[in-house]
TORFI-109836 format. One record per atom (N, C-alpha, C): residue in one letter; x, y, z. Coordinates in steps of 0.05 Angstrom, whole numbers, padded with zeros to 5 digits, always signed. Each point is the difference from the previous one (the first is absolute). Layout:
AXYZ/...
This chain:
X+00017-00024+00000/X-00017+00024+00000/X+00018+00025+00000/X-00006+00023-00011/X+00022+00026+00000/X-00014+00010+00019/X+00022+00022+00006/X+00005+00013+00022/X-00020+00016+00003/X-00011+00001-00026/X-00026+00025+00012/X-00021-00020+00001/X-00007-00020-00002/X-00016-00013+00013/X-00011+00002+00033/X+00042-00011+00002/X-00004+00005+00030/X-00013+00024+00012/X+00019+00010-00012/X-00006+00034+00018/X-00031+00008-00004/X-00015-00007-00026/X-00029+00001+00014/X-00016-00012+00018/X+00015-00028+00007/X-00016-00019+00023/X+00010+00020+00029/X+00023-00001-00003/X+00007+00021+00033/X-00007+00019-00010/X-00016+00019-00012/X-00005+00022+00007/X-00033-00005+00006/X-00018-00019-00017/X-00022-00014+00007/X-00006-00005+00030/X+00023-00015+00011/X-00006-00006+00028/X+00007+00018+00017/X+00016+00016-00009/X+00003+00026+00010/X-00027+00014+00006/X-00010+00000-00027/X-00030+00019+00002/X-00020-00016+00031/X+00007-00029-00006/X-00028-00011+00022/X+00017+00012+00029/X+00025-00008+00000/X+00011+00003+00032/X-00010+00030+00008/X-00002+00018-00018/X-00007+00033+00008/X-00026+00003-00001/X-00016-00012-00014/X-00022-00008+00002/X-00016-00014+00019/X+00012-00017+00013/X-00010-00024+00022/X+00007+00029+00031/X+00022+00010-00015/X+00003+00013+00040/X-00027+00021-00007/X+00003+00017-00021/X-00021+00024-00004/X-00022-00012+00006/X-00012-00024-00001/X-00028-00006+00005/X+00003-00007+00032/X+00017-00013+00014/X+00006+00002+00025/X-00003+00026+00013/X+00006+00008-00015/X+00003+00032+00021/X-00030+00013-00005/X-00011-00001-00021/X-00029+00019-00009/X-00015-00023+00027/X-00004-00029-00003/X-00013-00011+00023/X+00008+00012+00028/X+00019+00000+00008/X+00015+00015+00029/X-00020+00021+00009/X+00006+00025-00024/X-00013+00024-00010/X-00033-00004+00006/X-00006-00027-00007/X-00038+00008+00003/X-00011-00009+00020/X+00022-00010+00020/X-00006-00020+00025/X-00032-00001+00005/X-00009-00021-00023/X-00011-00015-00010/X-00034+00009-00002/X+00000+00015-00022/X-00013+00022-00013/X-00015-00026-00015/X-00016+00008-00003/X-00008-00016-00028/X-00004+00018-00025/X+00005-00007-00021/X+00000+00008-00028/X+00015+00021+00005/X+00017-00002+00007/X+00020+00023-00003/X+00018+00011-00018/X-00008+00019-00021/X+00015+00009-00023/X+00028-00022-00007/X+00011+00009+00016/X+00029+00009+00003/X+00008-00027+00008/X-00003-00027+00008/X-00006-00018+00005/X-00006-00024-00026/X-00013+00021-00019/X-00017-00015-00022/X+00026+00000-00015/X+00008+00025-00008/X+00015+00006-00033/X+00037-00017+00014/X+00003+00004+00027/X+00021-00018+00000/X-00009-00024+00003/X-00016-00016+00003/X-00013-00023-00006/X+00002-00010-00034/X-00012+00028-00013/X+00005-00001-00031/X+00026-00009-00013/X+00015+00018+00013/X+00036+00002-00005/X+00012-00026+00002/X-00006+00001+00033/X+00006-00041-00001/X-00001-00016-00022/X-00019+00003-00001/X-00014-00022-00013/X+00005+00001-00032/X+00000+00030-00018/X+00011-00006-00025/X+00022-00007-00006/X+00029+00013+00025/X+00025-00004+00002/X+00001-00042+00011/X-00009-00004+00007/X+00001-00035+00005/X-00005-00012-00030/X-00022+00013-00007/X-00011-00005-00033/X+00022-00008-00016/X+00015+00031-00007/X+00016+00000-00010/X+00030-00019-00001/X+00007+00001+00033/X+00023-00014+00002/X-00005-00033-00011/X-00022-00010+00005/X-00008-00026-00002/X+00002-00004-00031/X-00018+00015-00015/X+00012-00010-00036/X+00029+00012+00001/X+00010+00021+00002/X+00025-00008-00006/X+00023-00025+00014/X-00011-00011+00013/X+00009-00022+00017/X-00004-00025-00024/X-00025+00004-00013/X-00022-00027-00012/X+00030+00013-00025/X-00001+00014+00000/X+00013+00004-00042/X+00028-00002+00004/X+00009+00003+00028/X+00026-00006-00002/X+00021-00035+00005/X-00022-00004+00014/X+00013-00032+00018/X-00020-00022-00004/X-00027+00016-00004/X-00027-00026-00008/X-00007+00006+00036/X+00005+00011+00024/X+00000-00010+00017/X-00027+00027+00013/X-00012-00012+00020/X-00020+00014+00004/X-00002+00008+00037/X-00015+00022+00013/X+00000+00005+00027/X-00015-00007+00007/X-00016-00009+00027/X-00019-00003+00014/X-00020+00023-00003/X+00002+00017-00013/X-00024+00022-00006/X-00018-00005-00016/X-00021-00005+00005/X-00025-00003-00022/X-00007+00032-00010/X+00010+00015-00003/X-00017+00025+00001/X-00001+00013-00044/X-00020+00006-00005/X-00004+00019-00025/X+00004+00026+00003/X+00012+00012-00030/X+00003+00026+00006/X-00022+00022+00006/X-00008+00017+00012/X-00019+00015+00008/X+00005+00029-00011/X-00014+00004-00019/X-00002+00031-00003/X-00008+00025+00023/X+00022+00017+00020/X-00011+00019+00015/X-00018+00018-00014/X+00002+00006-00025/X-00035+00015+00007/X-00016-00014-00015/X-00005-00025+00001/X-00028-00014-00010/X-00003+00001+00032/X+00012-00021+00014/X+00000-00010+00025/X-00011+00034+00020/X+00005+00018+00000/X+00002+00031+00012/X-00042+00008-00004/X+00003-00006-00032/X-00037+00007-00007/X-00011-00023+00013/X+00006-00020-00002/X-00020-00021+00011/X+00002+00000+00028/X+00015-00003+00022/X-00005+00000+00026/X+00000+00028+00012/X+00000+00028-00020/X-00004+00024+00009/X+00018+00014+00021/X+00032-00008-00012/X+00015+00007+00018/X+00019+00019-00022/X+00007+00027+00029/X+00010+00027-00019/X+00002+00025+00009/X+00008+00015-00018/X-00006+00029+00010/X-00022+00011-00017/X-00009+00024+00010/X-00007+00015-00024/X+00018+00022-00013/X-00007+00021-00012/X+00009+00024-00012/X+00012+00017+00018/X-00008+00005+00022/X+00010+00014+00017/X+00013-00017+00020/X+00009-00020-00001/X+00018-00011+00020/X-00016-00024+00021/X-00016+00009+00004/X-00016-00014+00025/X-00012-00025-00011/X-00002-00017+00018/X-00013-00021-00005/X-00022-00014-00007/X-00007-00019-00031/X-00010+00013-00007/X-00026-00023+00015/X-00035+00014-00014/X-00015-00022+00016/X+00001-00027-00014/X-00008-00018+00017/X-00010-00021-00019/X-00022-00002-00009/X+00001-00002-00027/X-00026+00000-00018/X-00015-00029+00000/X+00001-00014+00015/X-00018-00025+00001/X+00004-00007+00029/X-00010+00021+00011/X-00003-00011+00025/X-00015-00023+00005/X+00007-00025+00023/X-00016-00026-00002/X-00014+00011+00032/X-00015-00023+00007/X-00013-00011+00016/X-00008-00024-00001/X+00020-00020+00023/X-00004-00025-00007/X-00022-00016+00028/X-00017-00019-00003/X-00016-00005+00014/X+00007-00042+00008/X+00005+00002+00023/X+00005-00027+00003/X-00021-00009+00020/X-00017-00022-00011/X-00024-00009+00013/X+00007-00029+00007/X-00007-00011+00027/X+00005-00029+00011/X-00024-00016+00013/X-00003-00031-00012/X-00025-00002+00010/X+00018-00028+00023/X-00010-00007+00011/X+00014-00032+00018/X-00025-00014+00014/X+00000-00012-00010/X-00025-00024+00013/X+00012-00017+00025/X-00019-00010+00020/X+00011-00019+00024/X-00033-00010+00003/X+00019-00019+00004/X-00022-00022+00018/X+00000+00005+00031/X-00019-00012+00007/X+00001+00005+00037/X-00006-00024+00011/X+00017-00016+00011/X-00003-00032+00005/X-00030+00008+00023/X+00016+00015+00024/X-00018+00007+00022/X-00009+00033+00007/X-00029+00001-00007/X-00009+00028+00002/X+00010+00016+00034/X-00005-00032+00021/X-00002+00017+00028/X+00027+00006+00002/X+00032-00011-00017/X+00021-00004+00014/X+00006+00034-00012/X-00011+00000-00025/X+00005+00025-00018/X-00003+00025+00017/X-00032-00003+00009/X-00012+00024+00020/X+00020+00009+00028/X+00015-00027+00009/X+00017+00000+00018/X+00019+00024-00006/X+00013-00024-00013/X+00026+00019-00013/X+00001+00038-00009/X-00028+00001-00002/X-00014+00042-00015/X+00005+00000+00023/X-00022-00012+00024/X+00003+00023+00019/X+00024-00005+00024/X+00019-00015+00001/X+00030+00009+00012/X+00008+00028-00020/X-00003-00004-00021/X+00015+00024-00019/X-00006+00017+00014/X-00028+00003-00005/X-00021+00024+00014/X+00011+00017+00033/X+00000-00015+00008/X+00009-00008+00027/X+00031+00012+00003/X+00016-00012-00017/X+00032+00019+00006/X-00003+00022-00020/X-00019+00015-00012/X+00012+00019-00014/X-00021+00024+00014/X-00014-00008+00023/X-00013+00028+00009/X+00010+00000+00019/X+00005+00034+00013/X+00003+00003+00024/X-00016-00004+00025/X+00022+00002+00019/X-00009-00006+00023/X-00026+00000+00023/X-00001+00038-00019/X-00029+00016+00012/X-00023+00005-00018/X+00009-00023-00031/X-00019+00002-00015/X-00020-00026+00001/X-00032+00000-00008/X-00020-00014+00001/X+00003-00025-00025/X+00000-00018+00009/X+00001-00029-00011/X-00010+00002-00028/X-00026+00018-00002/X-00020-00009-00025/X-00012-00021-00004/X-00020+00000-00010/X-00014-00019-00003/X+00017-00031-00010/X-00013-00018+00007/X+00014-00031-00010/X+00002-00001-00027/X+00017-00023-00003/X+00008-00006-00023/X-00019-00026-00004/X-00017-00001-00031/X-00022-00030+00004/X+00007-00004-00034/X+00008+00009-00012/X-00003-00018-00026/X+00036+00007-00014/X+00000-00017-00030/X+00019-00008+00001/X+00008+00033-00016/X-00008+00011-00007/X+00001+00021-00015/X+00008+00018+00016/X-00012+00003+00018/X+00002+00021+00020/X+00037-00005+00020/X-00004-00022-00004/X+00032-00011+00005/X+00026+00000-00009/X-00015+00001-00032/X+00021+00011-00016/X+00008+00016-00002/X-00022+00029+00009/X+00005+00021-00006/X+00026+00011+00019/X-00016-00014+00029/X+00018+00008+00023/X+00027-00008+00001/X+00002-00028-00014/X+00036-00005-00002/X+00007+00024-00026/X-00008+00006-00012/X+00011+00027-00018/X+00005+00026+00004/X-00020+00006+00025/X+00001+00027+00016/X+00019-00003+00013/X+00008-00026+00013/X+00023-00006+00021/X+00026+00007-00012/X-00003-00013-00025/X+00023+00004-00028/X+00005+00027-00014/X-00018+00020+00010/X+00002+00024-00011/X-00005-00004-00033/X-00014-00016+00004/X-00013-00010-00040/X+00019-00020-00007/X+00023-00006+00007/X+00022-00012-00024/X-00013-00034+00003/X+00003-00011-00017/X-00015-00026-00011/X+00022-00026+00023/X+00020+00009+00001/X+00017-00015+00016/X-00018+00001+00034/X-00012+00006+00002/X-00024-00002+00034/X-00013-00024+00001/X+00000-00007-00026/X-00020-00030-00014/X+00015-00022+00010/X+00023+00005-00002/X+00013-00028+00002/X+00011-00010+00029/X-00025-00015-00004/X+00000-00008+00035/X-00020-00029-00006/X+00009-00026+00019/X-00010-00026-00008/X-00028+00003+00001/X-00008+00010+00006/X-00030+00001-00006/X-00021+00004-00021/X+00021+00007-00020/X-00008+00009-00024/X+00025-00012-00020/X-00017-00022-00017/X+00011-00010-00024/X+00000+00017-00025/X+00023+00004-00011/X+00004+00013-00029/X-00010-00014-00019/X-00017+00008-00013/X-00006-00015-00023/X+00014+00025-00035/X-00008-00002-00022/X+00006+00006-00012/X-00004+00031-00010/X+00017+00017+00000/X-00006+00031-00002/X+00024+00002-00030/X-00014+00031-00002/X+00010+00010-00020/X+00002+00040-00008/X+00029+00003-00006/X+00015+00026-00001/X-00006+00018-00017/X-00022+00015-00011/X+00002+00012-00023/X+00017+00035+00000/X+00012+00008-00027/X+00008+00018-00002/X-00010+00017-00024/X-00013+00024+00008/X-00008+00020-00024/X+00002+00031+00003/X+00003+00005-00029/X+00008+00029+00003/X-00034+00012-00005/X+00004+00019+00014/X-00031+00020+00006/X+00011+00031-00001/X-00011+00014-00010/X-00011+00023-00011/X+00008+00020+00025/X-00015-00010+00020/X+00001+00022+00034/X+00004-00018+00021/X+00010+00006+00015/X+00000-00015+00032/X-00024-00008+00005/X-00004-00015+00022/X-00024-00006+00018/X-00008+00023+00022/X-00029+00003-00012/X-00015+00023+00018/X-00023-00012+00019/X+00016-00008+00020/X-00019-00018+00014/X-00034+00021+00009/X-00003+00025-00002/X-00025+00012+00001/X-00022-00003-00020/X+00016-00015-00030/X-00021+00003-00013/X-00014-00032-00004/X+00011-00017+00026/X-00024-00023-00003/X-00004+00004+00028/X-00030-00023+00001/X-00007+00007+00023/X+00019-00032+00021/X-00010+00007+00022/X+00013-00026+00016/X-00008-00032-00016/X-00023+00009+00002/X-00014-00033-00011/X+00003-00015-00029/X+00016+00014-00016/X+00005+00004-00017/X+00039-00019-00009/X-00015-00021+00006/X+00032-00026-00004/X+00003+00001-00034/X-00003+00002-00019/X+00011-00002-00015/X+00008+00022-00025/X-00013+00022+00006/X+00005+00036-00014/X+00030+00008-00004/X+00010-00008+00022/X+00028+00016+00000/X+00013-00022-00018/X-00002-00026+00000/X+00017-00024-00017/X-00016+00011-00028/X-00022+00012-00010/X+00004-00010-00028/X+00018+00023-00023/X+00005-00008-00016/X+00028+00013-00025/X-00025+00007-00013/X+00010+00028-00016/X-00018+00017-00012/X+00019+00012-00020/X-00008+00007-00035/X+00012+00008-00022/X+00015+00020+00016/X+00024+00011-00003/X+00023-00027-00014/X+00015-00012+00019/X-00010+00001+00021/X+00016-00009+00022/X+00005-00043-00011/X+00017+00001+00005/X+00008-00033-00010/X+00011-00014+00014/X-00008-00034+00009/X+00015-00017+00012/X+00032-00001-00010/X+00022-00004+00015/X+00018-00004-00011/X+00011-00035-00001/X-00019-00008+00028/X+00009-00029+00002/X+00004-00005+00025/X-00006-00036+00005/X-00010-00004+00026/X+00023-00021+00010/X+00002-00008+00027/X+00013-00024+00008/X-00014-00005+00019/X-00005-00033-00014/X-00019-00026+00017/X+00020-00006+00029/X-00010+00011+00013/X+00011-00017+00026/X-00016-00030+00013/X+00020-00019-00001/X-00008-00018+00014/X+00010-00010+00036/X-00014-00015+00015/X+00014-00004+00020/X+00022-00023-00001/X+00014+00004+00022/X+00027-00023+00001/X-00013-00026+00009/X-00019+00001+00017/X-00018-00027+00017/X-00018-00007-00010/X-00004-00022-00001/X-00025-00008-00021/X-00033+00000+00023/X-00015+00001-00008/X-00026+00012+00018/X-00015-00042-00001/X-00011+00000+00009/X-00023-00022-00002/X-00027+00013-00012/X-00002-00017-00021/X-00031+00017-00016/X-00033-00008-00004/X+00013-00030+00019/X-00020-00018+00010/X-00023+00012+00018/X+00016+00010+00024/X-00011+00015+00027/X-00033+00018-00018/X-00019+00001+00024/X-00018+00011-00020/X-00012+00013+00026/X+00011-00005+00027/X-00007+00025+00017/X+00014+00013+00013/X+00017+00017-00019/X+00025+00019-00008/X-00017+00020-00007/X+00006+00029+00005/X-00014+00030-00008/X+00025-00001-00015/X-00006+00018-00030/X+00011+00012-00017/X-00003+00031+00003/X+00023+00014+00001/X-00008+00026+00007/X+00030+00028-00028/X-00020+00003-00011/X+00018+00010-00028/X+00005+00040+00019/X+00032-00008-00011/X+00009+00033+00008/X+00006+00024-00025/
């Protein structure tokens, strides 16, 4: 191979090594920003300078890097994820602003309604104070659920407790138009806020299954969908 071969492979890897620290440092810089300009286009840099070094690697030796990456145009890549300045310097907006909406449903079985009811009201029980009033009992399985969720401050992880079998749920993800305005349904109103409206669009779901297998025989088991 001649010499100027070489000298373009080291100056190639040259480009990534100045490249790999500059994107190091813009991350440092955004301590941990998301979509952060400055973050992105050394991301860019990386990534065409790896491009690069790798075919001239392929055209010089046949030999190839661990980089899977394609070359990326900075301003195709700049209009489409709306990263930039404007005219006067400042930054510019993004013109496709999203709003993304992640909806979860998880089904359980309930081997035992009374052990269930048990289990709400201990929750119940350690999460009020000392000089506060019990409230009324806990009697159905619904009402139990709710309370291991209040206990949970909502998060779906309050569920998992032996009393309640996982059965099969599922993750959906969609982009929507506006946030959720919880004033414009009413309370009673379970399924308003889930439905997608022009042009808001599913993007795609993941089936969750459980790790334990359930018995499907049992037929005086409550089914109770979340």
């Amino acid at each position: 191979m001649s010499d100027d071969r070489y000298a373009q492979l080291d100056a190639a890897l040259e480009r990534v090594v100045e490249a790999a620290r500059s994107h190091l440092a813009a991350v440092k810089a955004a301590e941990g920003r998301i979509d952060d300009d400055e973050v992105w286009r050394a991301y860019v840099s990386l990534n065409n300078a790896s491009y690069e070094y790798d075919e001239l690697l392929l055209d010089a030796f046949g030999e190839v890097t661990p980089w899977d990456v394609d070359a990326i145009d900075p301003d195709e890549a700049d209009r489409e994820f709306g990263v930039g300045i404007d005219e006067e310097g400042e930054p510019a907006d993004d013109p496709y602003p999203h709003v993304v909406s992640v909806r979860q449903r998880r089904d359980y079985r309930v081997p035992s309604v009374s052990a269930l009811i048990r289990v709400a009201e201990a929750a119940r029980a350690g999460a009020i104070a000392a000089d506060e009033e019990p409230g009324e009992p806990v009697e159905t399985v619904s009402e139990a659920v709710l309370e291991l969720l209040q206990s949970g401050d909502g998060s779906l992880g309050a569920l998992d407790v032996p009393e309640l079998e996982p059965l099969d749920g599922i993750v959906a993800v969609a982009e929507v138009t506006r946030p959720l305005d919880l004033e414009a349904y009413e309370e009673t109103d379970g399924s308003g806020p889930f439905q997608l409206r022009e042009p808001e669009r599913l993007v795609g779901r993941l089936d969750e299954h459980p790790y334990t297998g359930t018995d499907d025989s049992a037929n005086d088991e409550a089914e109770v969908g979340q």
